[in-house]
N, C-alpha and C positions, 0 to 999 in steps of 0.2 A: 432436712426431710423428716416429715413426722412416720409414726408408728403410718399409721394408715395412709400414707403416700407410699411408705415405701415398696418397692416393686417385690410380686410374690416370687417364692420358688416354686420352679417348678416341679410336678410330680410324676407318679408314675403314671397314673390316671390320663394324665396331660399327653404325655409319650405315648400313651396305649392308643389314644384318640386322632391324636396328626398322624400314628400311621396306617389308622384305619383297624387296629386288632384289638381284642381283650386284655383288658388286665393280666389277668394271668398269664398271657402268650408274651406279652411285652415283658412281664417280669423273668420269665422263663430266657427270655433272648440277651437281655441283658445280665444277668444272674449267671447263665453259664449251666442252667440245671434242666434235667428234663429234655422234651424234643420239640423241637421249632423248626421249620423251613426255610431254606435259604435264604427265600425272599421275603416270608418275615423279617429275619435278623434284617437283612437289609436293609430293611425299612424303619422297623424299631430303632436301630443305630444310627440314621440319619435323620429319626424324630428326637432322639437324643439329643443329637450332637445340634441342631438348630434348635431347642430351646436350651440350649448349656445344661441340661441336665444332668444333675450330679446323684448318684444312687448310695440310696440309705446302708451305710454299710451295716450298722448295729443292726436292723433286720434282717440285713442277708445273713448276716452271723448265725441269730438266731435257726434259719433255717440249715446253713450248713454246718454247725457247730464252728467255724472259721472263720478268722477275721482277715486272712491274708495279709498277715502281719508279723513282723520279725523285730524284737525286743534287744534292743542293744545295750548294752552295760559297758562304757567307756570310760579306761581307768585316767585318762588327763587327756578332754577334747582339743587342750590348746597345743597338744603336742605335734610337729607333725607326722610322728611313725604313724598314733592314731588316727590321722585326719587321712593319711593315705591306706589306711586301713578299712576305714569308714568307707573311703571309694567303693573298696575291692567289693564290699558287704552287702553295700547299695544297688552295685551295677548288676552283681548277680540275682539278688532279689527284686529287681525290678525286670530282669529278662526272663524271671518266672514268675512273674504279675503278685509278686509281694511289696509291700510297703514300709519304710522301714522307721521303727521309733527307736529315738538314740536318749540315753541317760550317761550322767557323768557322775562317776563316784570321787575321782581327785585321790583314788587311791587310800579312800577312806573306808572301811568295814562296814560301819551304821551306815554313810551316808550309801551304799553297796545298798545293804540289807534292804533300803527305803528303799531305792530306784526298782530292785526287784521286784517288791510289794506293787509297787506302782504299774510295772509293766504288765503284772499278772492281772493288777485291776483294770487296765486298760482291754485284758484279754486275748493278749498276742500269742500265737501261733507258737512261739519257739523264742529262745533267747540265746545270745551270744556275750559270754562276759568275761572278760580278762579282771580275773578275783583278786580283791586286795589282797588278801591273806590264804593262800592256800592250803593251812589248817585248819581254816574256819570256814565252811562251806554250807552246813549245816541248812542256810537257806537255799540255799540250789539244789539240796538234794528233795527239798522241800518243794519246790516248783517242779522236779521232775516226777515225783510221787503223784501231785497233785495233776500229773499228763502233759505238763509242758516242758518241752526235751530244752536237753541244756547244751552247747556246744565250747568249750572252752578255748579262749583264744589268746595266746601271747602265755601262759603258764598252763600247767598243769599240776593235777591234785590226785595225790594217793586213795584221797577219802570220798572221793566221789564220782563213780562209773558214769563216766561220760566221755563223748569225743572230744578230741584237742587238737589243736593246732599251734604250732609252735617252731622253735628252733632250737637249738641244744646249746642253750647259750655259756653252758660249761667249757662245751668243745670247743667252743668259739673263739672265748677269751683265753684258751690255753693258746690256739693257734696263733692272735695276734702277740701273746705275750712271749711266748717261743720263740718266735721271730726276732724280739728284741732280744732276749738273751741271746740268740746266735748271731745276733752281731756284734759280740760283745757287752752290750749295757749288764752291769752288776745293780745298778741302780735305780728298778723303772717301779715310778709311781701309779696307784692308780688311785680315781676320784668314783667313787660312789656315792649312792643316794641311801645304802644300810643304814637303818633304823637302828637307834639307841637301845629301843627296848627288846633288840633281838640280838644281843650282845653275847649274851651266855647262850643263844642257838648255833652260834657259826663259832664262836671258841672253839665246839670241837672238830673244827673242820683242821685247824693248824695242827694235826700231825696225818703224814700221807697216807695212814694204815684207816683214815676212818672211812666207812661205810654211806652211802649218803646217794638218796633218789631224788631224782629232779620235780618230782612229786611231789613232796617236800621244801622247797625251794621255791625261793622268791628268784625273780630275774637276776635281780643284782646280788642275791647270794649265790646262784650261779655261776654269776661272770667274779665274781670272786675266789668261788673255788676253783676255777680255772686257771685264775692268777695263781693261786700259790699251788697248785701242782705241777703248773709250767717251771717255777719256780725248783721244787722238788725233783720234779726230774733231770733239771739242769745243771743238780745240785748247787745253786746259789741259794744260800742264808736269807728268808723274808724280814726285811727291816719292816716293823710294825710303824716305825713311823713313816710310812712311805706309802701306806694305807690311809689313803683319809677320807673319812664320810661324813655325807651334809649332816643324814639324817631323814631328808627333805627332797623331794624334787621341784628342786628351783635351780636354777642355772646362778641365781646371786649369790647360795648356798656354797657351789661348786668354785666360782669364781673366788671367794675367799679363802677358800679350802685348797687349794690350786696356789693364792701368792703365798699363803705360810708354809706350803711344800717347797719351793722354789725359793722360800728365805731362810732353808735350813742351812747351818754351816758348810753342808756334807750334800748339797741340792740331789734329785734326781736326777739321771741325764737323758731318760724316757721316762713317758709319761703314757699311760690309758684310761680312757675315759669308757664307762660302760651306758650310757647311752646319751642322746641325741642333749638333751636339756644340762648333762654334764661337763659336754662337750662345749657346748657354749659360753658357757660361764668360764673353763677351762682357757678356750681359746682366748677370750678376749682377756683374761690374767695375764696371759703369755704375749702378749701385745701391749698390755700399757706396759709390762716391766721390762720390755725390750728386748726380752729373751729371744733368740735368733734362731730358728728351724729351720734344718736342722742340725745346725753348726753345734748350737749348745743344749739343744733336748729333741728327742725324737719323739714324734705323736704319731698315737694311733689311737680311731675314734671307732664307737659304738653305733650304728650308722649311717647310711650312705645320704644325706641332705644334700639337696641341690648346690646347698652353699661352699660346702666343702669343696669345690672344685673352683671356684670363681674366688677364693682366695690365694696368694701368694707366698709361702709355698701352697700346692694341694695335698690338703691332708687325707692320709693313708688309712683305711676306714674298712668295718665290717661292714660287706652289705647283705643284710636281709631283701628277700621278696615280700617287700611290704605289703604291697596291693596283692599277690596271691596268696597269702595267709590269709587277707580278709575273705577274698572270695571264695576260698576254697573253705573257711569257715560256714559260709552262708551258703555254698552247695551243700556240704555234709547236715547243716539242718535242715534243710530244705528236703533232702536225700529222709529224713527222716523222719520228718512229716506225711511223707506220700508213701515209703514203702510198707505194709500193711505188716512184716513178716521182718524186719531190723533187723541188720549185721550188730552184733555188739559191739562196744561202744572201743573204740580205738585212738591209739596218739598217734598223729602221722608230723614227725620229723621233717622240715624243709630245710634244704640247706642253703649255709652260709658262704659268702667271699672274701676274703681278704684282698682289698683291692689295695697293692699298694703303688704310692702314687710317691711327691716330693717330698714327704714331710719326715722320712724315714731315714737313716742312715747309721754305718758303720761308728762303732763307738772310735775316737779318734784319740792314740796310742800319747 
């Protein structure tokens, strides 16, 4: 089909004319602004919707300063916490006629810093972003200056006033690790995704007397200092080799990191994994080497995946409200956008489950 075959769009003009009103009236009916009559809109909406008419958002923008839009900052799309998160985001901002633009940083700072640039260029409404780095913020605080509100999802940050939405993944992993200590295990692993170069940040987490906000804190050094306080108050000794980090979230990472735990002379006999992509790689370790749950290691996973149930044993898992973290993200911007007179900016705690299921058991004498 050439340029000039091809079939026009239609416009506003077009709409105003099949339903017999002005410009202006048709924009006003469709637009949302101003006063129209019933049976305008009626009409206007049904000259619409029979020529497929699609409306120019970048000028309604113009006139409302608004693009009805919600800017998404996804720390790893392929994940599925995110993917079920991305629901909660979506479905709320689409039941209050927002639109949602999704970015993926992969958990990367620059490739962050771009996405954000990007969404601000695009001229979204408000942003939602689970921050690589929680002491580098620096561009969020930058977008929120600049009037577009920031709502933080999945961590939270000391250094930049804004709403959050999150879980206390501290408390979390003391709970599932506690668990295992009271049933004896002296020996329980856990597989992280702790970055190399944050080495000398969480050293000072190994003695119980230190100080330390979740502000501050990456997820997984979180769920790690969770580990060794459960540890500390159970008074069992942290084996540092019994700590092992990808570095990386990849599940191929984990999966390596998981058979050189389980090929030490002195194995673990639990095992925890601090989230979804660790667990994987985790599991399937523990599957080619044969190791038998929970006769000879007990697991417990960081959360609740479909999958984990539909395997044999089922493993025993924190579950997060994934999809209402997201949605409850994208009420609170959304909440923020429209009220003219804003609550200051708040972290709202949702809590966790320890569901345990077969994959758990009593350390065996």
């Amino acid at each position: 089909m050439t340029a000039s075959s091809r079939p026009r769009r239609a416009t506003l003009p077009d709409v105003a004319a099949l339903a017999g009103v002005s410009t202006a009236a048709a924009g006003r009916a469709l637009g949302g602004y101003g006063s129209v009559s019933e049976d305008v809109r009626r009409r206007v909406t049904e000259a619409a919707r029979q020529l497929n008419y699609r409306a120019n958002r970048l000028a309604a923008s113009v006139r409302t300063g608004r693009t009805d839009t919600i800017g998404v900052v996804c720390a790893d799309i392929e994940s599925p916490f995110f993917a079920r998160a991305l629901r909660g985001i979506s479905d709320v901002a689409h039941e209050n006629g927002f639109s949602t633009l999704v970015t993926n940083s992969d958990e990367d700072l620059a490739s962050e810093r771009e996405a954000v640039q990007l969404l601000l260029h695009k001229q979204v409404d408000g942003i939602i972003c689970a921050p690589a780095d929680v002491k580098q913020v620096e561009h969020l605080a930058q977008a929120q200056s600049g009037g577009t509100p920031v709502v933080l999802f999945d961590r939270v940050s000391d250094r930049l006033e804004a709403d959050a939405v999150i879980v206390d993944g501290m408390k979390a992993a003391y709970q599932a690790v506690r668990r295992l200590l009271d049933l004896g295990h002296r020996r329980v692993a856990i597989v992280t995704e702790l970055r190399q170069p944050r080495e000398q940040d969480w050293a000072r987490f190994l003695t119980p007397e230190a100080e330390v906000s979740l502000g501050e804190l990456s997820p997984s050094e979180a769920r790690l200092l969770g580990y060794l306080r459960a540890h500390w108050d159970a008074g069992v000794p942290v084996r540092r080799e019994l700590v092992r980090r990808t570095g990386t979230y990849a599940a191929e990472a984990a999966y390596q990191q998981t058979k050189r735990v389980l090929a030490l002379k002195n194995p673990p006999t639990a095992i925890f994994t601090v989230d979804n992509l660790m667990t994987v790689g985790a599991y399937r370790a523990i599957r080619d080497l044969g190791v038998v749950v929970p006769d000879r290691l007990s697991v417990v996973a960081f959360d609740d995946l479909d999958w984990t149930v539909l395997v044999s044993p089922a493993l025993s898992v924190i579950a997060q409200p994934v999809y209402e973290m997201g949605a409850e993200a994208a009420r609170r911007l959304i909440r923020r956008l429209r009220d003219p007179e804003p609550a200051p900016p708040a972290t709202l705690f949702m809590d966790v489950t320890l569901v345990e299921r077969e994959s758990v058991a009593p350390i065996s004498s």
